[in-house]
KOLMITOR-478211 format. One record per residue (C-alpha): residue number from 1; x, y, z; residue in one letter. Coordinates in nm, 3 decimals. Example, Ala and Ser with C-alpha at 12.3 -4.5 7.8 and 13.67 -1.06 7.14 Angstrom:
1 | 1.230 | -0.450 | 0.780 | a
2 | 1.367 | -0.106 | 0.714 | s
This chain:
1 | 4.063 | -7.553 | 0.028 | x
2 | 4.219 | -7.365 | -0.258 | x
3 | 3.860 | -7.415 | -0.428 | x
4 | 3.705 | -7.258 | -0.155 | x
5 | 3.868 | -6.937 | -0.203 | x
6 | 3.770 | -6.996 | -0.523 | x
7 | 3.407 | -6.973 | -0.437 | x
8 | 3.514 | -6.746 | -0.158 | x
9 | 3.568 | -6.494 | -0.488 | x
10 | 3.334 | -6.684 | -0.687 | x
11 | 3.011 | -6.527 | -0.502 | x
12 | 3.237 | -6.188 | -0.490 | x
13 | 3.216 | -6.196 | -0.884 | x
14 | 2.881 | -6.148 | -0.863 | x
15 | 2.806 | -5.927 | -1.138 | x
16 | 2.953 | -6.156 | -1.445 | x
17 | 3.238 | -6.161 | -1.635 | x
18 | 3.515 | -6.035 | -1.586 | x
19 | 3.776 | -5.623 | -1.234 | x
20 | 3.734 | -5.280 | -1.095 | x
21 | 3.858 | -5.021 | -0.866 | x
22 | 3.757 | -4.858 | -0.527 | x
23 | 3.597 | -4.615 | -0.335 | x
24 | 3.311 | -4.390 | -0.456 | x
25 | 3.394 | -4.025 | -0.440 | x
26 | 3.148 | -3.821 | -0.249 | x
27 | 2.838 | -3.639 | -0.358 | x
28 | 2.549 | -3.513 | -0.232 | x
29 | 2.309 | -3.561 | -0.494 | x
30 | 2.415 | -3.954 | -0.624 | x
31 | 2.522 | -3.999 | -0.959 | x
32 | 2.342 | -4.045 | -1.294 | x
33 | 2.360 | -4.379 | -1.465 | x
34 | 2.504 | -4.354 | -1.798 | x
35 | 2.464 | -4.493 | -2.142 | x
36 | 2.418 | -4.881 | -2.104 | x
37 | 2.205 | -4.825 | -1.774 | x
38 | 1.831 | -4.835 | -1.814 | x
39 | 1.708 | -4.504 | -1.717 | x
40 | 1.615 | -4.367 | -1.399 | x
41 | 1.880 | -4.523 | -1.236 | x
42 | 2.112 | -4.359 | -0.919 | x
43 | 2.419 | -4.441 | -0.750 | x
44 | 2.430 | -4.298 | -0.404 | x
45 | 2.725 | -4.118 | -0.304 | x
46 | 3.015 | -4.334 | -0.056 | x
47 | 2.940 | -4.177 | 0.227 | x
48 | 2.514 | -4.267 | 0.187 | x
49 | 2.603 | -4.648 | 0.346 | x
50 | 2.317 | -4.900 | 0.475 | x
51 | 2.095 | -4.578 | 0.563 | x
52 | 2.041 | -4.509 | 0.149 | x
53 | 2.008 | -4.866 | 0.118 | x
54 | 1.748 | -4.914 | 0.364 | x
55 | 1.607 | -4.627 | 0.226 | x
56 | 1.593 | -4.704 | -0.140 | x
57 | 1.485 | -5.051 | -0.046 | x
58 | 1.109 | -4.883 | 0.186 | x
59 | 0.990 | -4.743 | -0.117 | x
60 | 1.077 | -5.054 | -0.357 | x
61 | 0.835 | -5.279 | -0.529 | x
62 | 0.964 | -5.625 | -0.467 | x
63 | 0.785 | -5.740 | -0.774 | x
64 | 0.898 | -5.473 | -1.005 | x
65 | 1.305 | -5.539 | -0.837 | x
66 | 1.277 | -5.885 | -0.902 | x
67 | 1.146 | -5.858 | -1.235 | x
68 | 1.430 | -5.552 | -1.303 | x
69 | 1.689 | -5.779 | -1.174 | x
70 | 1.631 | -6.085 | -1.385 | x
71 | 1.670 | -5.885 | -1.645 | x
72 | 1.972 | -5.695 | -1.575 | x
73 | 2.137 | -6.031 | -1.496 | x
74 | 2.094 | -6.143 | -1.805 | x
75 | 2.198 | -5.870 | -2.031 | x
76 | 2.499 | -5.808 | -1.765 | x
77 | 2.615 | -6.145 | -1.575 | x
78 | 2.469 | -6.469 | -1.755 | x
79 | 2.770 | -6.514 | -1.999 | x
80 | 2.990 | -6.575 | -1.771 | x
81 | 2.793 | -6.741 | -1.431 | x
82 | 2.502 | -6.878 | -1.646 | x
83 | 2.116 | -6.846 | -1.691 | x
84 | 2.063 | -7.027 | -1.334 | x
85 | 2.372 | -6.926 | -1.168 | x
86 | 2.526 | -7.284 | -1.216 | x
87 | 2.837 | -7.075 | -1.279 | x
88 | 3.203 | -7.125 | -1.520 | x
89 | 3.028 | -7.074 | -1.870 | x
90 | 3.289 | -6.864 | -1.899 | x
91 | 3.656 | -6.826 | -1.751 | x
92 | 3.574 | -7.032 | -1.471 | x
93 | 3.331 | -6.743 | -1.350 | x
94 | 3.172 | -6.890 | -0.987 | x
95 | 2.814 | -7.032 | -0.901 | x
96 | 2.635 | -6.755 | -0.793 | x
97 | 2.298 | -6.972 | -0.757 | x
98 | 2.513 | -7.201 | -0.492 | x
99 | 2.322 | -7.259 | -0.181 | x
100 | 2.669 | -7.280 | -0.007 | x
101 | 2.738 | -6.936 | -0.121 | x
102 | 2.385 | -6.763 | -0.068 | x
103 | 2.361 | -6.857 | 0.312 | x
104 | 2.692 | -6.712 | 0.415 | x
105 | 2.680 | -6.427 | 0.181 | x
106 | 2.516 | -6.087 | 0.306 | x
107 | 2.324 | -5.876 | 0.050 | x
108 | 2.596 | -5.545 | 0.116 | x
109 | 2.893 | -5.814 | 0.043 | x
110 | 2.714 | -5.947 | -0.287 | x
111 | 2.600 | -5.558 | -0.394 | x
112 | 2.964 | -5.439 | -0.343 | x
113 | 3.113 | -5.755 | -0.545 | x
114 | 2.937 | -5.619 | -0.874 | x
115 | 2.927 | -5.232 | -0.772 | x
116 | 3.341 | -5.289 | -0.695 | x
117 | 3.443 | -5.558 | -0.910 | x
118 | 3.740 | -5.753 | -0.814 | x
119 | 4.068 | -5.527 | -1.016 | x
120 | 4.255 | -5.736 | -1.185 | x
121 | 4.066 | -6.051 | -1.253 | x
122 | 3.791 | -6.116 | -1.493 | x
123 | 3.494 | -5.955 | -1.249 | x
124 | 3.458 | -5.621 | -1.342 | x
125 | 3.358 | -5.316 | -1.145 | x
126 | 2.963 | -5.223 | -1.317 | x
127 | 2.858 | -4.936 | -1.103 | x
128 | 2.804 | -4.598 | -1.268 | x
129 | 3.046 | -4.450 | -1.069 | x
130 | 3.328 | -4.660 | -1.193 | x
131 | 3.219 | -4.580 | -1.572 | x
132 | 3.006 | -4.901 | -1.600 | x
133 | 2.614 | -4.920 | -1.636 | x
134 | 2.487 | -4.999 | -1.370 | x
135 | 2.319 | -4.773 | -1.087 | x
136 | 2.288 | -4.894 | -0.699 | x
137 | 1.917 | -4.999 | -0.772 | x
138 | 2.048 | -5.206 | -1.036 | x
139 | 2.297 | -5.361 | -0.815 | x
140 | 2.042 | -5.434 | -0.518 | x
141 | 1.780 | -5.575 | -0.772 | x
142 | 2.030 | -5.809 | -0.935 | x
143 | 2.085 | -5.926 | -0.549 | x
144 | 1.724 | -5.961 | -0.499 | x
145 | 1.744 | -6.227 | -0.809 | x
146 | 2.018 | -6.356 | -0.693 | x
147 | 1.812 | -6.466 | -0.367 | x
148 | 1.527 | -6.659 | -0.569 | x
149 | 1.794 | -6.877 | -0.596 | x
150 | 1.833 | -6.946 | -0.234 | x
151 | 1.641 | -7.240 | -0.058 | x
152 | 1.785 | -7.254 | 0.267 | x
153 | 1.804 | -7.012 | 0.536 | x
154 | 2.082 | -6.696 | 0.569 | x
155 | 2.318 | -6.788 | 0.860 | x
156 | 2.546 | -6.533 | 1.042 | x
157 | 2.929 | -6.573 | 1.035 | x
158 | 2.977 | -6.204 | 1.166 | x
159 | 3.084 | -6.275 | 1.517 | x
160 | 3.398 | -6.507 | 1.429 | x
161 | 3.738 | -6.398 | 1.436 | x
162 | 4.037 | -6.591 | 1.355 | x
163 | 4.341 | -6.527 | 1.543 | x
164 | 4.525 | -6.793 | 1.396 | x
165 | 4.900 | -6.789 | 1.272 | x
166 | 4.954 | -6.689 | 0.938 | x
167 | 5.341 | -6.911 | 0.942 | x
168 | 5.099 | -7.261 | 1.000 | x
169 | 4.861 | -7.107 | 0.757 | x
170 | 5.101 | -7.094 | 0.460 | x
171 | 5.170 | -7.392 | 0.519 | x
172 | 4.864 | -7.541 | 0.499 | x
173 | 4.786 | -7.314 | 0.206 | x
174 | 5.044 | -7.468 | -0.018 | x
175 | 4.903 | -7.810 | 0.016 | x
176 | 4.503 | -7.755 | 0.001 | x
177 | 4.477 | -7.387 | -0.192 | x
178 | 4.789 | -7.304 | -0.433 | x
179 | 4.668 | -7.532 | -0.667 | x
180 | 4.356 | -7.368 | -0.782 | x
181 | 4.447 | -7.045 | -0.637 | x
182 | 4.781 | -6.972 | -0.681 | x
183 | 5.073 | -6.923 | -0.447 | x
184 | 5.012 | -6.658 | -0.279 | x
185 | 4.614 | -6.602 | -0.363 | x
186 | 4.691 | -6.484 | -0.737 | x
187 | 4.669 | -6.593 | -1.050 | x
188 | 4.524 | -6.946 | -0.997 | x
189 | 4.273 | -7.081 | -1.163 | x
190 | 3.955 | -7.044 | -0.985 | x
191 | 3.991 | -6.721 | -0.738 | x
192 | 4.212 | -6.440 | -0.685 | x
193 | 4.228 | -6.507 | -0.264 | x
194 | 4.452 | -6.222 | -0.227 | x
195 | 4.207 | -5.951 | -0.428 | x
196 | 4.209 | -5.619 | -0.186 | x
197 | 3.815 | -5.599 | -0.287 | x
198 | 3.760 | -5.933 | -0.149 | x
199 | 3.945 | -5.890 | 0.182 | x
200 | 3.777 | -5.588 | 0.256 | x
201 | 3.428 | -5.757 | 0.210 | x
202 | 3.501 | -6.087 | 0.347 | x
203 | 3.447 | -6.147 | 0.699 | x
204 | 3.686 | -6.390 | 0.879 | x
205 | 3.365 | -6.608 | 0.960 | x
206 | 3.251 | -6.587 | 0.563 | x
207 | 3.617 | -6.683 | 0.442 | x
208 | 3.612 | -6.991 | 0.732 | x
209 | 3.283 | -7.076 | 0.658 | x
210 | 3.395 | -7.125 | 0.299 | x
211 | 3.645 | -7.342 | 0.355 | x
212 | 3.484 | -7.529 | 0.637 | x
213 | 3.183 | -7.641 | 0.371 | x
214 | 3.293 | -7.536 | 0.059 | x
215 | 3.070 | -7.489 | -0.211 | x
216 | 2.864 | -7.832 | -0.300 | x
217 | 2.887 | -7.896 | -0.695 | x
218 | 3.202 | -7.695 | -0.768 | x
219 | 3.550 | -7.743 | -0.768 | x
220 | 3.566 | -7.582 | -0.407 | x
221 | 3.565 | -7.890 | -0.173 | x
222 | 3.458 | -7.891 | 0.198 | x
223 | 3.759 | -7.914 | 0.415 | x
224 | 3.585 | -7.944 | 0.737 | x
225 | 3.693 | -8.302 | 0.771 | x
226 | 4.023 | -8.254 | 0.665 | x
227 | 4.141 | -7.925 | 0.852 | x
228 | 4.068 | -7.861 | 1.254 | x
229 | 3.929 | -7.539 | 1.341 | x
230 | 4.250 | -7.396 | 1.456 | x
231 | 4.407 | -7.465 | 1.096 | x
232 | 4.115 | -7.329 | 0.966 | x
233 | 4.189 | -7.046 | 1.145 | x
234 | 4.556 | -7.026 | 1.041 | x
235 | 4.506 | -7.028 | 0.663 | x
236 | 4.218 | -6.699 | 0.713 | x
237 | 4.486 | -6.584 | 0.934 | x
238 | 4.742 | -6.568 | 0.641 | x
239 | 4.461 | -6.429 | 0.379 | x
240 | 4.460 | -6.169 | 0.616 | x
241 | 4.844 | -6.097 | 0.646 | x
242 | 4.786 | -6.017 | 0.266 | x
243 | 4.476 | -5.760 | 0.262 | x
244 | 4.598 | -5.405 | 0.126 | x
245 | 4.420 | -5.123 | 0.070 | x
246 | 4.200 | -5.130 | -0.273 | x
247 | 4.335 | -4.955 | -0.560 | x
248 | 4.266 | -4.606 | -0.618 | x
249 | 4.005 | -4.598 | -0.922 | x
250 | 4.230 | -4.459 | -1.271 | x
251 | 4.128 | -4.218 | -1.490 | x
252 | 3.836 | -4.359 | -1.704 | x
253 | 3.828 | -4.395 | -2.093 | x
254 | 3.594 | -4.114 | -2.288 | x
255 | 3.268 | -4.159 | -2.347 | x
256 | 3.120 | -4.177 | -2.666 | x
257 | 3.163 | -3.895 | -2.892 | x
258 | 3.489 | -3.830 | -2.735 | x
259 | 3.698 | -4.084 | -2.873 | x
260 | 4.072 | -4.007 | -3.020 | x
261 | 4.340 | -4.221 | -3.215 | x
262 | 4.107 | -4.459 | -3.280 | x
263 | 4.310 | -4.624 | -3.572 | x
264 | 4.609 | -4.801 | -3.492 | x
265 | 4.871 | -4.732 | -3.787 | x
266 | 4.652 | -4.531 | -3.990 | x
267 | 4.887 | -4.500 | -4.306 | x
268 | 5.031 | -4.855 | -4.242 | x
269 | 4.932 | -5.166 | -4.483 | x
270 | 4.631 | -5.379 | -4.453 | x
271 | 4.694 | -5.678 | -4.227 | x
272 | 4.762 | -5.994 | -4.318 | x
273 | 4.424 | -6.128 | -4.172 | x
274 | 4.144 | -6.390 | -4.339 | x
275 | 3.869 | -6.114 | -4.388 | x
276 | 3.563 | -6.369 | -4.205 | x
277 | 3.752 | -6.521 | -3.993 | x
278 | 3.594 | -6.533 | -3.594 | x
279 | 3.901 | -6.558 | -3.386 | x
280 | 4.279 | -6.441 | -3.443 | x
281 | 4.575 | -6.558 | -3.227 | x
282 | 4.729 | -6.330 | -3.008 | x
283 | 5.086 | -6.395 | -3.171 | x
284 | 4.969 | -6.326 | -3.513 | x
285 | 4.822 | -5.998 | -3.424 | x
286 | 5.150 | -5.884 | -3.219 | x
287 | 5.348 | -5.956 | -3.560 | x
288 | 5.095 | -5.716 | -3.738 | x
289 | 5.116 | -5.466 | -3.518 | x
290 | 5.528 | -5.509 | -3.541 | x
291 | 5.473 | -5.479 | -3.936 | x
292 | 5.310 | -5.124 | -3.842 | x
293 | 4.953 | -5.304 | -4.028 | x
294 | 4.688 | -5.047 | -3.998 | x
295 | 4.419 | -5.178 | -3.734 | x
296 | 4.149 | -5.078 | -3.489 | x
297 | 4.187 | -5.267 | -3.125 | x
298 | 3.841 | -5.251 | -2.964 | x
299 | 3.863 | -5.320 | -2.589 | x
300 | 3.489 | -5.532 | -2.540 | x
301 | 3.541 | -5.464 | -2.149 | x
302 | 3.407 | -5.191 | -1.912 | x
303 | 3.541 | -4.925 | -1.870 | x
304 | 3.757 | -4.922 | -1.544 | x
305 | 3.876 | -5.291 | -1.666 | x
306 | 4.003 | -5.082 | -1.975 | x
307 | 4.203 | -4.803 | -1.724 | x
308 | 4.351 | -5.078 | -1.482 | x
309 | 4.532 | -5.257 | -1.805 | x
310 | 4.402 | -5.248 | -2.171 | x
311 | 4.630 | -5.357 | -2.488 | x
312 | 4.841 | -5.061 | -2.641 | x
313 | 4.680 | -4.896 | -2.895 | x
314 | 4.339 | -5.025 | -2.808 | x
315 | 4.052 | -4.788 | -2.780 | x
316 | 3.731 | -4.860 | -2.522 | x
317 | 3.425 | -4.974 | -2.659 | x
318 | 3.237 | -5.171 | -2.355 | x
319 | 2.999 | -5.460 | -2.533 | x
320 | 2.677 | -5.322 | -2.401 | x
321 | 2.744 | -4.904 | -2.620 | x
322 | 2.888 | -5.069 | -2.902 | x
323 | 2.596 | -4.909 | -3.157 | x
324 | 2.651 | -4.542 | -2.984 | x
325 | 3.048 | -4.553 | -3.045 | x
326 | 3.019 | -4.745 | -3.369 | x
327 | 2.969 | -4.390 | -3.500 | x
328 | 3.315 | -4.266 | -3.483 | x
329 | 3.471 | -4.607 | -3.579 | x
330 | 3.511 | -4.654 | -3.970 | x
331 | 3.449 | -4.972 | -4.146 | x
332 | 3.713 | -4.945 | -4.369 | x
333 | 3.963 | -5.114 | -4.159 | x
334 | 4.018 | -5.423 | -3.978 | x
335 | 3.833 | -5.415 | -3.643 | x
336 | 4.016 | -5.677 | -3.353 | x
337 | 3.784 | -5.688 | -3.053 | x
338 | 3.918 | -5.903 | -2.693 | x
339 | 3.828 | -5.901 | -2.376 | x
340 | 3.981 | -6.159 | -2.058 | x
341 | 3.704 | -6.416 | -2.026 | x
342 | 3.848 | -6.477 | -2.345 | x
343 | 3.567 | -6.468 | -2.582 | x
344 | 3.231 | -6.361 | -2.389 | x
345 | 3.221 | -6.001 | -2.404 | x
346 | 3.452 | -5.960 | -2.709 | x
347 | 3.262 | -6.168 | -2.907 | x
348 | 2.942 | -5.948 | -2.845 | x
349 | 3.154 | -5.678 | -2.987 | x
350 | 3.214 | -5.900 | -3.297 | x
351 | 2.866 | -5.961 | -3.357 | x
352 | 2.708 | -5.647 | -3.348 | x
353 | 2.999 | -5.482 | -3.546 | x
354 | 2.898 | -5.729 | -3.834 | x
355 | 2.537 | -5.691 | -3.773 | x
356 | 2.618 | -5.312 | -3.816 | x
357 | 2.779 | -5.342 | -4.142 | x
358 | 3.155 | -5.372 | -4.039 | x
359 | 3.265 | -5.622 | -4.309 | x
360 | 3.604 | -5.743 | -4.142 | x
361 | 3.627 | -5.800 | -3.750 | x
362 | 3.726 | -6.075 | -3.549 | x
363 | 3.837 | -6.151 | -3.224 | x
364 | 4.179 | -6.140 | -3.054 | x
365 | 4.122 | -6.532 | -2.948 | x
366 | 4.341 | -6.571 | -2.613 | x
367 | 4.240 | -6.222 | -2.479 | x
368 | 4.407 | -5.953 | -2.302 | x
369 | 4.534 | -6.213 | -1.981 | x
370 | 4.747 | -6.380 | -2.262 | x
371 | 4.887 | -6.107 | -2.420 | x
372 | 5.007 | -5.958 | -2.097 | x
373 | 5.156 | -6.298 | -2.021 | x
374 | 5.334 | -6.284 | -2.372 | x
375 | 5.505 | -5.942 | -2.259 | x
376 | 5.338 | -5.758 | -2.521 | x
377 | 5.282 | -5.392 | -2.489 | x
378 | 4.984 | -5.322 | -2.220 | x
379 | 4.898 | -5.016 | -2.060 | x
380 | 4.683 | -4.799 | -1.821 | x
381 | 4.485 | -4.517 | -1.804 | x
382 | 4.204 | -4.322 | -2.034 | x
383 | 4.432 | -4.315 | -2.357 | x
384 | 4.478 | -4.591 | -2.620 | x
């Protein structure tokens, strides 16, 4: 059952790879997308809801979404949940093409997974609004792809309420779900259970739905057979004796133009790194950075993953702007890039810093997840 949480936040992870914040502050006009975004693009304000959607979605040509939305999946969400949606090409990132997912999962709960993110796992937050680059036309048209995926019919899990007991549930969660989701819904392998986002999206039908059929081809196993409805009922029960309100959204990194300190050490030695090598353990970079070595830390993520937790020192540089900022980083130091998945947004970084001219720059090879786990100096907010 623990993999059907897994799934359960799989099909939340919509977007691709890898966290976000919450709720979009109000406006009356939307919001501009910004660099990364193709153009054109707004973000209604919060307060818009289904009426903006339904709206948007009148004057829409399905052809012209579809085709918009294949193509923002793959510049945005293929690394990490694959060309087809088959899912975990990268940090275990869900099947989004999963017929087991698509049926259950409405079109709002799918949009809000990639406009939201899920903080503090690999799925990032891409709306505009949360300093990412994608507007809520993207997000809708993205869902619309997702869909072509689809082969059987939608079915409504809206009407059932647990009212189970969370005591039996826990239980029952330590057997079937800690495994693969961790103890308490956290850091487990396959699905952050206990992710505010994900609570406040999932219905009590979705989440028993989920683990009633799980998610055919994946790790998440049916446990229909294996559970009675009443337990089924007691382990959404005690996902729901851990929902908390989302995060507030922190302050987001600049934009480019606008960066500061970019250089880590900036009268310190040269590191003691192979100048074309690809990847760079985390411990061997920490004892640089003790040595005071003169660096630049490029965080490949967007850019709310970058407030919630980036690596001290490090400056934002999302993979999809890396040619606008590269003008105010200099190419006569060593340039680290990392992101969480570990390597599919940071290496993206890499590669166009090289194809740019950059003539040292690898990656930091366990990502950010490991050096936190380390203890090694992380921090939030806009600043490096």
């Amino acid at each position: 059952m623990a993999r059907l949480a897994a799934l359960v936040v799989v099909l939340a992870s919509v977007a691709a790879g890898c966290r976000s914040q919450t709720n979009h502050p109000s406006s009356d006009a939307g919001v501009e997308a910004g660099d990364g975004a193709l153009p054109g693009m707004l973000l209604p304000p919060a307060d818009a809801g289904r009426a903006t959607a339904r709206g948007v979605d009148a004057a829409v040509d399905p052809v012209a979404q579809l085709a918009r939305g294949k193509l923002l999946y793959g510049r945005y969400c293929n690394f990490c949940h694959g060309d087809t949606g088959a899912g975990y090409a990268a940090d275990q990132a869900p099947a989004l093409g999963n017929d087991d997912l698509l049926t259950v999962a409405t079109d709002e709960y799918l949009r809000d997974a990639i406009v939201k993110g899920r903080p503090g796992t690999t799925m990032s937050a891409w709306s505009v609004i949360r300093g990412g680059p994608l507007g809520y036309d993207d997000a809708e048209a993205i869902v619309a792809h997702l869909r072509t995926w689809q082969k059987r019919p939608s079915v409504s899990t809206a009407d059932r309420k647990a009212n189970g007991n969370a005591e039996r549930g826990a239980t029952l969660f330590a057997t079937h779900c800690a495994s693969c989701h961790g103890a308490k819904g956290k850091n487990g392998k396959y699905g952050a259970l206990a992710n505010a986002e994900l609570l406040a999206s999932a219905t009590d039908g979705f989440l028993a739905t989920t683990i009633e059929h799980g998610r055919a081809g994946t790790p998440m196993q049916a446990f229909g057979t294996k559970l009675t409805p009443e337990q089924v009922d007691d382990v959404v029960t005690l996902l729901r004796s851990w929902q908390q309100a989302p995060e507030e959204p922190a302050p987001l990194p600049p934009k480019p133009g606008a960066l500061t300190n970019v250089v880590l050490n900036p009268r310190g030695p040269q590191p003691a790194f192979e100048a074309k090598t690809d990847f760079i353990k985390v411990d061997l970079v920490k004892a640089e950075v003790d040595r005071h070595a003169t660096m630049i830390i490029v965080d490949a993520r967007p850019p709310s993953d970058y407030a919630r937790m980036h690596i001290a020192g490090a400056i934002s540089v999302p993979f999809y702007q890396v040619e606008t900022f590269s003008k105010e980083i200099p190419k006569d130091r060593y340039v680290l890039t990392y992101c969480a998945c570990p390597h599919a947004e940071s290496v993206k970084v890499r590669d166009a810093l090289r194809g740019l001219g950059y003539p040292r720059v690898a990656v930091i090879d366990e990502g950010i997840l490991a050096w936190r786990d380390r203890g090694y100096p992380v921090r939030g907010g806009a600043k490096p």
